[in-house]
C-alpha positions as CSV (number, residue, x, y, z in Angstrom):
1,X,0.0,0.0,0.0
2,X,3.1,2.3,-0.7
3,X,2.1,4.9,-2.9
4,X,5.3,6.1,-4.8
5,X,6.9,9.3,-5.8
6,X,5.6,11.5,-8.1
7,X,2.3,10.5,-8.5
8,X,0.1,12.4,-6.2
9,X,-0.8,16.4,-6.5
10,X,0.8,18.2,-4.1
11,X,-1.8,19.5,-1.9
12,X,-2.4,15.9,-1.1
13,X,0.7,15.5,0.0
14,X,1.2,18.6,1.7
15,X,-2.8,17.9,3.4
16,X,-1.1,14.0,4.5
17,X,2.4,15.7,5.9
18,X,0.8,18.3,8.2
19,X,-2.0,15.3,9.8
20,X,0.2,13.0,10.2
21,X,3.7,15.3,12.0
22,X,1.2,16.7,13.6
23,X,-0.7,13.3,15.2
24,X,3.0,11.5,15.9
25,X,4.2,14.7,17.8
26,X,1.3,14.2,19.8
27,X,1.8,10.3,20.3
28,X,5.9,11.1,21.0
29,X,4.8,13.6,23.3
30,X,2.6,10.9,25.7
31,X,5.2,8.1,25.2
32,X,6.7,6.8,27.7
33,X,10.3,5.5,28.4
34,X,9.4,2.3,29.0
35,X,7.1,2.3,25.9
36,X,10.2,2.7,23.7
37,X,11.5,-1.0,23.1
38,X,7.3,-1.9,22.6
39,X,7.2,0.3,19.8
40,X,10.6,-0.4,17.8
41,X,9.6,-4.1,18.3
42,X,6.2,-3.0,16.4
43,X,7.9,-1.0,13.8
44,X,10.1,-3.9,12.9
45,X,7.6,-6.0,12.6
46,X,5.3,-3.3,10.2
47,X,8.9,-3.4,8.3
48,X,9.4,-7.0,7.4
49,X,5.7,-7.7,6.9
50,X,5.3,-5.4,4.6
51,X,8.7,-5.5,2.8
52,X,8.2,-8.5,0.9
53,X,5.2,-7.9,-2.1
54,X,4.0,-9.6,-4.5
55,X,2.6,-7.3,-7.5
56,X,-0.5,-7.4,-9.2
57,X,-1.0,-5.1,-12.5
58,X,0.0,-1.4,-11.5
59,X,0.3,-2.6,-8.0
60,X,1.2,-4.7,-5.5
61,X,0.4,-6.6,-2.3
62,X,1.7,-7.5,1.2
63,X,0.8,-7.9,4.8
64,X,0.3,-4.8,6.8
65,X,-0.1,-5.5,10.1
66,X,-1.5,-2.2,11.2
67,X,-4.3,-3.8,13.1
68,X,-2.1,-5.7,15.9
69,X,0.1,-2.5,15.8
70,X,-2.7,-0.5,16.6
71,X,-4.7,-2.5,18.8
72,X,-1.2,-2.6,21.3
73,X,0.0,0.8,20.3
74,X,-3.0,3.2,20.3
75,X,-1.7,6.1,18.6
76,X,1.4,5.6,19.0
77,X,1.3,3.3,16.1
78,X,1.8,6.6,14.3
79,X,5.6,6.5,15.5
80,X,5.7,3.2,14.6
81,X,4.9,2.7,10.7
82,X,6.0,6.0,10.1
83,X,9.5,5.1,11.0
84,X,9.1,2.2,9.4
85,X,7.6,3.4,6.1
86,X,10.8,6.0,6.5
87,X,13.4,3.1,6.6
88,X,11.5,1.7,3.5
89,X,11.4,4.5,1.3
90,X,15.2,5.5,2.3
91,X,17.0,2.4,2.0
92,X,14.8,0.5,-1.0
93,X,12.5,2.9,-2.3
94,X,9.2,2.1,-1.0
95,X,6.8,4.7,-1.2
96,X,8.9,7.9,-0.6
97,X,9.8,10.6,1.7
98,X,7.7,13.2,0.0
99,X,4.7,10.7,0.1
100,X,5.7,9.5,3.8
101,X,2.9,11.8,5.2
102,X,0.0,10.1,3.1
103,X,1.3,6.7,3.7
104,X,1.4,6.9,7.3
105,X,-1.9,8.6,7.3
106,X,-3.8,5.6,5.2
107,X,-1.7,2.7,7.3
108,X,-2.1,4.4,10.9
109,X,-5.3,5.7,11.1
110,X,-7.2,2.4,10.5
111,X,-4.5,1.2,13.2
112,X,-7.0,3.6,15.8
113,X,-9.3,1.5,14.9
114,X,-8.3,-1.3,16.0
115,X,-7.5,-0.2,19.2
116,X,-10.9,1.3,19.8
117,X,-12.0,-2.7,18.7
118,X,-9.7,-4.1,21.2
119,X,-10.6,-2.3,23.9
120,X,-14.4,-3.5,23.5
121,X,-15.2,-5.3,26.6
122,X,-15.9,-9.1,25.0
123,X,-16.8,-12.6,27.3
124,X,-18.1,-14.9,25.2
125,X,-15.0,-16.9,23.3
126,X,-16.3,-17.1,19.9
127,X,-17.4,-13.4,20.1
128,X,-13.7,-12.7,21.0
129,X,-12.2,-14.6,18.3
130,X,-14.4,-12.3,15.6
131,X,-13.8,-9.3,17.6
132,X,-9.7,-10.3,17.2
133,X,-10.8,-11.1,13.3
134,X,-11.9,-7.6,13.1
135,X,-8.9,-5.9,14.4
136,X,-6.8,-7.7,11.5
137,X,-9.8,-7.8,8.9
138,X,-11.1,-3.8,9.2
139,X,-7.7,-1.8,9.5
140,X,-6.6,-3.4,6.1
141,X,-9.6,-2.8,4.6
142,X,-10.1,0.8,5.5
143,X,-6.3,1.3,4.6
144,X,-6.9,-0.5,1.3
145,X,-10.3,1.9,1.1
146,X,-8.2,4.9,1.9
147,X,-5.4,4.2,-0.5
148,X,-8.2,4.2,-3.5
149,X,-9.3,6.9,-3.1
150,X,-5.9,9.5,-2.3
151,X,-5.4,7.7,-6.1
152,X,-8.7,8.3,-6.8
153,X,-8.8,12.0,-5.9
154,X,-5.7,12.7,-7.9
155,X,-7.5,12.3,-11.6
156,X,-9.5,10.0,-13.4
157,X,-6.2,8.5,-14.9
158,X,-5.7,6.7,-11.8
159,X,-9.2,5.2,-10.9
160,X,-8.5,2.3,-12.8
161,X,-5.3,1.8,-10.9
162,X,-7.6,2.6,-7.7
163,X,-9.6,-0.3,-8.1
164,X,-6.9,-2.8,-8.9
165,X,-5.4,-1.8,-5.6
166,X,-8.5,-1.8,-3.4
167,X,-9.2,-5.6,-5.1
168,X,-6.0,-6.8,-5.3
169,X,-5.6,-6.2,-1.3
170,X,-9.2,-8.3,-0.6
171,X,-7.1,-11.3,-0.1
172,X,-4.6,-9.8,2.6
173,X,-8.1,-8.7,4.5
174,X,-8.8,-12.1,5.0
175,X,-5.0,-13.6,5.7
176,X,-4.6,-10.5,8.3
177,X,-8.2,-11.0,10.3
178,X,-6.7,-14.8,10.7
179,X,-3.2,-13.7,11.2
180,X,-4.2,-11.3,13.9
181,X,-7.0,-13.6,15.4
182,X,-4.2,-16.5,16.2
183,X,-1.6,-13.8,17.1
184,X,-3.8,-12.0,19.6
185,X,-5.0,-15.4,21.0
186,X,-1.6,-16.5,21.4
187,X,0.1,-13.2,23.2
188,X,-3.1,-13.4,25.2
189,X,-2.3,-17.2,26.7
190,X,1.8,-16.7,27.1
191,X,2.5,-13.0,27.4
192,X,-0.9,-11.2,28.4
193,X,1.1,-8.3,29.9
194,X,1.8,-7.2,26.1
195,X,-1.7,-6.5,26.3
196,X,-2.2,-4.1,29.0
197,X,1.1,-2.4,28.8
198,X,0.1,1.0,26.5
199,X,-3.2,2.6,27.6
């Protein structure tokens, strides 16, 4: 869901810069010390799972991973895939510094979400399980949603490639509701402090 250089207007990316420096100086101003390690461990994981894609067309797919990022981090999942998007677009070209604003915005946002979902009191198991389906399931689709239409918005040359990209991504909904329903399952049985440690 990288969006590359040179292909969005520039009020679009001047619109994605200001929201999102603005949002991760508020989520650097509440961390905390002890928060550090949490949210590098987060940010290389949003870097490896999304490093390796596989393209389709005019685009291309990987995992994302923003909803167990979120659903741990809050909002300081901005600090987290926007260091990581950084790292991608510096050392191999992924996206782009000039587009790092937009891209953090349509990855991180959804990753609010997910920790609004998360933090919806749930007892019944199989209600739980959905409820961690969700938190991997909606953030990708809402990112996917997002990235559309920033392509979208920029001309009618690039709604065909809009499309592609919201369909092509329909298949990593799926993988990352399962993904994150196993992975939230599992931290919650061997290391349920992980859990509770960001409110």
């Amino acid at each position: 869901m990288h969006i590359s250089e040179g292909i969005l207007n520039p009020e679009i990316l001047i619109g994605g810069a200001v929201i999102s420096i603005s949002i991760t100086a508020y989520a650097l101003k509440k961390l905390k010390n002890e928060e550090i390690p949490l949210v590098a461990v987060f940010s290389a994981l949003f870097f490896l799972g999304s490093f390796i894609h596989i393209p389709i067309g005019p685009t291309s797919i990987h995992l994302v991973l923003n909803g167990i990022i979120g659903a741990i981090l809050g909002i300081r999942a901005f600090i987290s895939i926007g260091i990581a998007l950084l790292l991608q677009g510096l050392l191999f070209g992924y996206g782009g510094v000039s587009t790092l604003g937009v891209n953090t915005f349509n990855m991180a946002i959804p990753a609010l979400l997910a920790y609004a979902i998360f933090h919806i009191h749930v007892e019944n198991s199989l209600l739980k399980k959905i409820k961690y389906f969700s938190i991997g399931f909606l953030p990708v689709t809402l990112s996917a949603l997002m990235l559309s239409l920033t392509l979208a918005l920029n001309g009618e040359v690039l709604i065909p490639a809009a499309k592609v990209a919201f369909i092509s991504n329909m298949p990593v909904m799926l993988i990352e509701g399962f993904i994150t329903m196993f992975a939230i399952t599992f931290l919650e049985k061997v290391y349920p402090q992980v859990l509770k440690s960001i409110k």
